[in-house]
C-alpha positions as CSV (number, residue, x, y, z in Angstrom):
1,X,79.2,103.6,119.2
2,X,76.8,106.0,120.8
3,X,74.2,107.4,117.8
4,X,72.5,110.4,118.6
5,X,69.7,112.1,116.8
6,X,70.1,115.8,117.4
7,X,67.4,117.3,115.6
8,X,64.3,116.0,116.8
9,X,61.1,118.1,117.6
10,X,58.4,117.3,120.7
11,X,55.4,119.4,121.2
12,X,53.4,118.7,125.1
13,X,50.6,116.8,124.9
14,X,48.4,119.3,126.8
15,X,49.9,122.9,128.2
16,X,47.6,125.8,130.0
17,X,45.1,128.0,128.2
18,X,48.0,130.8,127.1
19,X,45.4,133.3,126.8
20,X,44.0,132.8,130.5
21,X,47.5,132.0,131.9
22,X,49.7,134.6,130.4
23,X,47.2,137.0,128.3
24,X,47.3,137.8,124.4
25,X,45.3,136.2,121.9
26,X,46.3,133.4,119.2
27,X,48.7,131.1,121.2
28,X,49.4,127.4,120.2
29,X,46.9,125.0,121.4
30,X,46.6,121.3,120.5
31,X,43.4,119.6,119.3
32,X,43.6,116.1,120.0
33,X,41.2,114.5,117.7
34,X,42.1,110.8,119.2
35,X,43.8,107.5,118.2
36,X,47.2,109.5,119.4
37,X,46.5,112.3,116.4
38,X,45.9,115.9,117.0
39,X,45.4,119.4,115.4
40,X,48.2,121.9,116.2
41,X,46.3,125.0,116.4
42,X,47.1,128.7,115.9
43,X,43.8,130.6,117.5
44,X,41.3,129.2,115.7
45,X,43.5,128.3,112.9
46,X,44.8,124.6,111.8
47,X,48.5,125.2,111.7
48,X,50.1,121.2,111.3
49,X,48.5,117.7,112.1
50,X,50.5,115.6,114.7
51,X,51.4,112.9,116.0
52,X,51.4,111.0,119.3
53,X,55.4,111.1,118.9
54,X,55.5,114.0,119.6
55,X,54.8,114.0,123.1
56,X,54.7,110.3,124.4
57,X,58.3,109.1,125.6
58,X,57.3,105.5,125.4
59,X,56.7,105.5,121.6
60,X,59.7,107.9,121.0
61,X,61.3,105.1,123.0
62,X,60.1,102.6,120.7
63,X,60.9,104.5,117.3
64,X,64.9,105.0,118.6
65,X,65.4,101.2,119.2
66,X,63.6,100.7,115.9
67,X,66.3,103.0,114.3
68,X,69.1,101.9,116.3
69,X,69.1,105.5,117.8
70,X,70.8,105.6,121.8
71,X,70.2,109.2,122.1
72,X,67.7,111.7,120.8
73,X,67.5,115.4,121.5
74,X,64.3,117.7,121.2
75,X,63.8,120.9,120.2
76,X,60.3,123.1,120.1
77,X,58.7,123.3,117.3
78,X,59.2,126.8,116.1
79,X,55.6,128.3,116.6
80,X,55.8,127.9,120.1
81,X,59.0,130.5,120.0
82,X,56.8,133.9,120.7
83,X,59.4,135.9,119.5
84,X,56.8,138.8,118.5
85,X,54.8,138.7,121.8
86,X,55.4,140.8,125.3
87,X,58.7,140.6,126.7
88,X,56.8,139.1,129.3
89,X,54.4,137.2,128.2
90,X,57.3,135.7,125.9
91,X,59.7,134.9,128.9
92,X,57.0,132.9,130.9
93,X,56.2,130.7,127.6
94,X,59.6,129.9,127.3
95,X,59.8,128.9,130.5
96,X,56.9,126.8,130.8
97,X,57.9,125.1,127.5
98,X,61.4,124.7,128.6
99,X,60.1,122.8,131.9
100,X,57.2,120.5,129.9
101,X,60.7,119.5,127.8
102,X,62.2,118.3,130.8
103,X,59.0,116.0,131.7
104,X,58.7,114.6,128.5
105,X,62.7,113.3,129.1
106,X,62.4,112.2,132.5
107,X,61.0,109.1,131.2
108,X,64.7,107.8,130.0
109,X,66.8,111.0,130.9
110,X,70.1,109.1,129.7
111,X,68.7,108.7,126.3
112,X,66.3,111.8,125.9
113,X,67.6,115.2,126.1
114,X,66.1,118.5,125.2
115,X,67.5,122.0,123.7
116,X,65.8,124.9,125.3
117,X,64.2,127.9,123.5
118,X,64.7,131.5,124.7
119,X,62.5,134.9,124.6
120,X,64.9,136.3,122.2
121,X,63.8,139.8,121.4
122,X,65.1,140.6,124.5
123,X,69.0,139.8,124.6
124,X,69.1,139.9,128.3
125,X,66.0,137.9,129.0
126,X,67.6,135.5,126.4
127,X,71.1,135.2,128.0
128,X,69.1,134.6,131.6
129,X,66.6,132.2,130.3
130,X,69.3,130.1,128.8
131,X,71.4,129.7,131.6
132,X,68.4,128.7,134.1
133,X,67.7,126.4,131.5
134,X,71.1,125.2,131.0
135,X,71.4,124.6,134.8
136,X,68.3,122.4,134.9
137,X,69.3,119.8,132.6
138,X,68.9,120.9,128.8
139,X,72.0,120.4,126.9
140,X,71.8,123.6,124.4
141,X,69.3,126.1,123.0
142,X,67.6,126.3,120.0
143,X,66.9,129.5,118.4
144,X,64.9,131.1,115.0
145,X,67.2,132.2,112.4
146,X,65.9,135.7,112.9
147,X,63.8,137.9,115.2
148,X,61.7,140.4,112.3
149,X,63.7,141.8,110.7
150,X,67.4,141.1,112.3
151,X,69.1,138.6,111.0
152,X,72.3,137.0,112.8
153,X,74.5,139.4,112.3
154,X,72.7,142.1,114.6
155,X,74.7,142.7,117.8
156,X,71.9,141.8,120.2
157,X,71.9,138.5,118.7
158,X,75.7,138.4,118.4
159,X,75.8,139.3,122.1
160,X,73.6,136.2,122.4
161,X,75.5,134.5,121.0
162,X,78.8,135.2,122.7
163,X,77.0,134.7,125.7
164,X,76.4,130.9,124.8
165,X,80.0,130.7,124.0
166,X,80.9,132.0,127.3
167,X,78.8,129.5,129.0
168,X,79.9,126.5,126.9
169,X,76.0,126.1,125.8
170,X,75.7,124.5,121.8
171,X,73.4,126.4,119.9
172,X,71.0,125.1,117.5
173,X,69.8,127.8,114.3
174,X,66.1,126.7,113.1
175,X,64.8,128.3,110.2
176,X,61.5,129.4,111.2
177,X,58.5,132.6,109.8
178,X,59.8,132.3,105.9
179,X,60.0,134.9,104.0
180,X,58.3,135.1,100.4
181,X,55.3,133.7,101.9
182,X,52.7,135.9,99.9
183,X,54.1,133.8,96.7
184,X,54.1,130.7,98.7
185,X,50.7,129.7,99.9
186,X,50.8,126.0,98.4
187,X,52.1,122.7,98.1
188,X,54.7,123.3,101.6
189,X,57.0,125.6,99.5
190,X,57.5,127.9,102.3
191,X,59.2,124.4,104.0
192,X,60.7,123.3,100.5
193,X,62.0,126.7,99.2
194,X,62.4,129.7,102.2
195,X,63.2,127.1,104.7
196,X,66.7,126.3,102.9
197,X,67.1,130.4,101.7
198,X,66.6,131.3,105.2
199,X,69.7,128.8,107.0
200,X,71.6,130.2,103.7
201,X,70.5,133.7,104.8
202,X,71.8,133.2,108.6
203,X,75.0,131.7,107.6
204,X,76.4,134.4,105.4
205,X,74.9,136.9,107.2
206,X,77.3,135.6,110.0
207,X,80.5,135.2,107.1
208,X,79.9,137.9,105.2
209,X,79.1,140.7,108.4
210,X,82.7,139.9,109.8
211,X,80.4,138.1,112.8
212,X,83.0,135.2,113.3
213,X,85.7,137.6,113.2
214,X,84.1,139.0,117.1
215,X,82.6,135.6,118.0
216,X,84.4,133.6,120.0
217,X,85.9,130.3,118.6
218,X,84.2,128.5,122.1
219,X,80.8,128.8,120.3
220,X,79.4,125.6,119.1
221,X,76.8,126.6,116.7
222,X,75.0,124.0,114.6
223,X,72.2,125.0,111.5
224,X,69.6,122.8,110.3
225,X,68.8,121.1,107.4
226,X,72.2,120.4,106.3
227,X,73.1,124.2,106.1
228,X,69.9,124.8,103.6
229,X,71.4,126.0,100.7
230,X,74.5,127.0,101.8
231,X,76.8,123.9,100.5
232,X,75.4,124.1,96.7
233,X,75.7,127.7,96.5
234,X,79.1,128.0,98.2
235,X,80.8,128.6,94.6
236,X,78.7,131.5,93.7
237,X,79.7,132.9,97.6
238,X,83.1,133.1,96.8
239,X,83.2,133.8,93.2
240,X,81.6,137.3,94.3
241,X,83.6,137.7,97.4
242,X,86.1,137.6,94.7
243,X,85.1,139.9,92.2
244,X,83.0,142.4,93.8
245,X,84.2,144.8,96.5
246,X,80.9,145.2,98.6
247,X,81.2,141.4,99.1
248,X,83.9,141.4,100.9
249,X,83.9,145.0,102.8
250,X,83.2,143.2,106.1
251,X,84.5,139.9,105.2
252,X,88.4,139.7,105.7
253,X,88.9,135.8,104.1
254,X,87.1,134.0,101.8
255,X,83.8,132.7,103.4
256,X,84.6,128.9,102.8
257,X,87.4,129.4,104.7
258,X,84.5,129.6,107.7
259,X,83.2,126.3,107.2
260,X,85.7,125.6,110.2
261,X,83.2,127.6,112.6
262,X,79.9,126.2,112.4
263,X,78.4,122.5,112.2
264,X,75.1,121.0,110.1
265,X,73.2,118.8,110.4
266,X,72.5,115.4,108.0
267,X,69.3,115.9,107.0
268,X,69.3,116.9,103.3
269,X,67.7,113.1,102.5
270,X,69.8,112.4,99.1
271,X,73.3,110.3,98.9
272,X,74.5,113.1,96.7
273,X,73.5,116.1,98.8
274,X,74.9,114.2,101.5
275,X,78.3,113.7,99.7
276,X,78.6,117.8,99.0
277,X,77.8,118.7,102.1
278,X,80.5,116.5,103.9
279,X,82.9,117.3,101.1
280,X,82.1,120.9,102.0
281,X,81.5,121.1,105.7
282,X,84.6,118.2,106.4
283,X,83.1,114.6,107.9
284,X,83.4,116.4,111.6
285,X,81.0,118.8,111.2
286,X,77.9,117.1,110.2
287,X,75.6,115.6,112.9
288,X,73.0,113.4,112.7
289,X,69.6,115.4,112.9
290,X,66.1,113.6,111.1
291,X,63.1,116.4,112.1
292,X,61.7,113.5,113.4
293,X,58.8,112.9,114.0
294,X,57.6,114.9,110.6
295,X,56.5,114.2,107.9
296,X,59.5,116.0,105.8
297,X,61.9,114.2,108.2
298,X,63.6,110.8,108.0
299,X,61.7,107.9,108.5
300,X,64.4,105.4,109.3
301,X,66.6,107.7,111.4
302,X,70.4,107.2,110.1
303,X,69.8,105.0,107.1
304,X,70.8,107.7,104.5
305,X,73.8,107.8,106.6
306,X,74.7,104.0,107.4
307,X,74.1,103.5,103.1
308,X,76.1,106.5,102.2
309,X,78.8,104.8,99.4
310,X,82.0,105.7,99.7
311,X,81.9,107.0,103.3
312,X,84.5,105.6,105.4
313,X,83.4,103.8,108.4
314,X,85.0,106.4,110.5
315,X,83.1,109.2,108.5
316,X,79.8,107.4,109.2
317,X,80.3,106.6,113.0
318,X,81.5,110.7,113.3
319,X,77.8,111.4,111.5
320,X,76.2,109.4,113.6
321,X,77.2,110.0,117.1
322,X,81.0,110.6,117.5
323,X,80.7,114.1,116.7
324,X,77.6,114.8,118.9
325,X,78.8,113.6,121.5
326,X,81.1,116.3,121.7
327,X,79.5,118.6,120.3
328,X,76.8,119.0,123.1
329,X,79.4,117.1,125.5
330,X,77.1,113.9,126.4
331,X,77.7,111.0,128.2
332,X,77.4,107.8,126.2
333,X,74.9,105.2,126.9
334,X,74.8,101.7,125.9
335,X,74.6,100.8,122.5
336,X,72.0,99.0,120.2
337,X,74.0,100.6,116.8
338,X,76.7,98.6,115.7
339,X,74.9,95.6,114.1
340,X,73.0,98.8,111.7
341,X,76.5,100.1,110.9
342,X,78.0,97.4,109.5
């Protein structure tokens, strides 16, 4: 059994001067304060403290045999996305982040693998950046759950979208620029309480629109975070699809019935959230993600999975790896997992 983390984050452990490089003000810099700790900065602004992890192969390396993980695959951390910048200025950064991804993974390509990001106000640009990328090595994209104001459901992004399914590349949805963030300033509720609203928000905004309806069924498109809220408030979906006409104007079936066209990940980080979600989403379509290395994410990548009661151990070796693997079609690599399974 192959086990594959597929929701991992990296951030370069130094990249140009944005500002001289590419122009604008406020990019992402990093801070490194020593002892393998930095400062993510926004401008002048503290935005997250970090880890070494993020960057160094060796000790992500270290962490997945610790885990029993084979396979990890990153993904930007969402500030770096410059979805509100230039067209221009946004195309190079996702470029230059796409090709520090690559470096990080060239340590242990086999095992490390990285999703690329795309300058996604412009659909074009998008569809372009993520077929170079594609072509180079990355094994999927990740994308924000919205760009301003359009959610999922707009047709630039559903043209996006198709593209990816037309070029057989997974798709990753990250929640990312919360909204309610004037009532949200402390204790991380923006990350505890908009984070899961806005995966909810992209989901049905994809079910309710009629989206899947024009969306091929070759997309693979995965959403974070176990779906946010989606699972628990499933119910209340259908109950007003039910019962209340502007529901369902675009919506021909019930929206459970589209649990059958998307994927989540695992990382909701309670046996019982983990039991809706797989009773809702069906044991194939949950993957293995952690947010590692975070502080919300798992610190013992899979165990919430491998001690799951009542799982089968098929269910558990799909979670961990099985469906992945085809998910983002990988080759498998020699396994340190089984022992930790059973």
């Amino acid at each position: 059994m192959t086990v594959v983390d597929m929701h991992t984050h990296f951030l370069p452990e130094t990249w140009p001067d944005l500002s001289q490089k590419i122009g604008g003000a406020d990019w992402p810099w990093m801070r490194h304060d020593g002892a393998g700790r930095a400062m993510l900065m926004l401008g002048d602004k503290e935005f997250r403290p970090v880890q070494e992890a993020c960057w160094n192969s060796a000790r992500r390396l270290e962490d997945m045999d610790r885990d029993g993980v084979d396979i990890q695959i990153m993904c930007a951390t969402p500030l770096l996305f410059g979805y509100q910048r230039p067209l221009q200025h946004a195309i190079q950064n996702a470029q230059l982040f796409n090709d520090l991804a690559l470096e990080i993974c060239a340590q242990d390509p086999a095992r490390l693998k990285t999703l690329c990001q795309v300058p996604l106000q412009d659909i074009d640009a998008a569809c372009a950046e993520a077929s170079r990328a594609f072509n180079n090595g990355h094994v999927g994209v990740q994308i924000g759950n919205h760009v301003e104001e359009k959610n999922l459901d707009d047709e630039g992004l559903v043209t996006f979208l198709q593209h990816c399914a037309g070029e057989k590349i997974p798709v990753l949805v990250h929640p990312w620029d919360m909204l309610g963030r004037e009532r949200m300033p402390k204790y991380m509720l923006q990350w505890l309480v908009a984070m899961p609203a806005e995966t909810q928000l992209s989901i049905l905004s994809l079910i309710l629109s009629g989206a899947f309806e024009r969306i091929s069924r070759d997309l693979k498109i995965c959403f974070a975070h176990g779906g946010g809220s989606f699972a628990f408030q499933l119910g209340r979906v259908d109950n007003a699809w039910r019962h209340r006409d502007i529901v369902r104007q675009d919506c021909p079936n019930l929206p459970s019935s589209y649990t059958d066209r998307f994927y989540v990940d695992s990382a909701v980080f309670s046996h019982d959230a983990l039991a809706l979600l797989v009773k809702t989403m069906g044991e194939e379509r949950v993957l293995l993600g952690s947010d590692y290395p975070f502080p919300l994410g798992e610190q013992t990548v899979g165990e919430l999975v491998r001690s799951q009661p009542g799982f089968s151990s098929r269910a558990k070796r799909g979670i961990l790896g099985e469906n992945a693997m085809r998910f983002f079609d990988l080759e498998a690599v020699s396994s340190k997992s089984e022992a930790m399974l059973a």
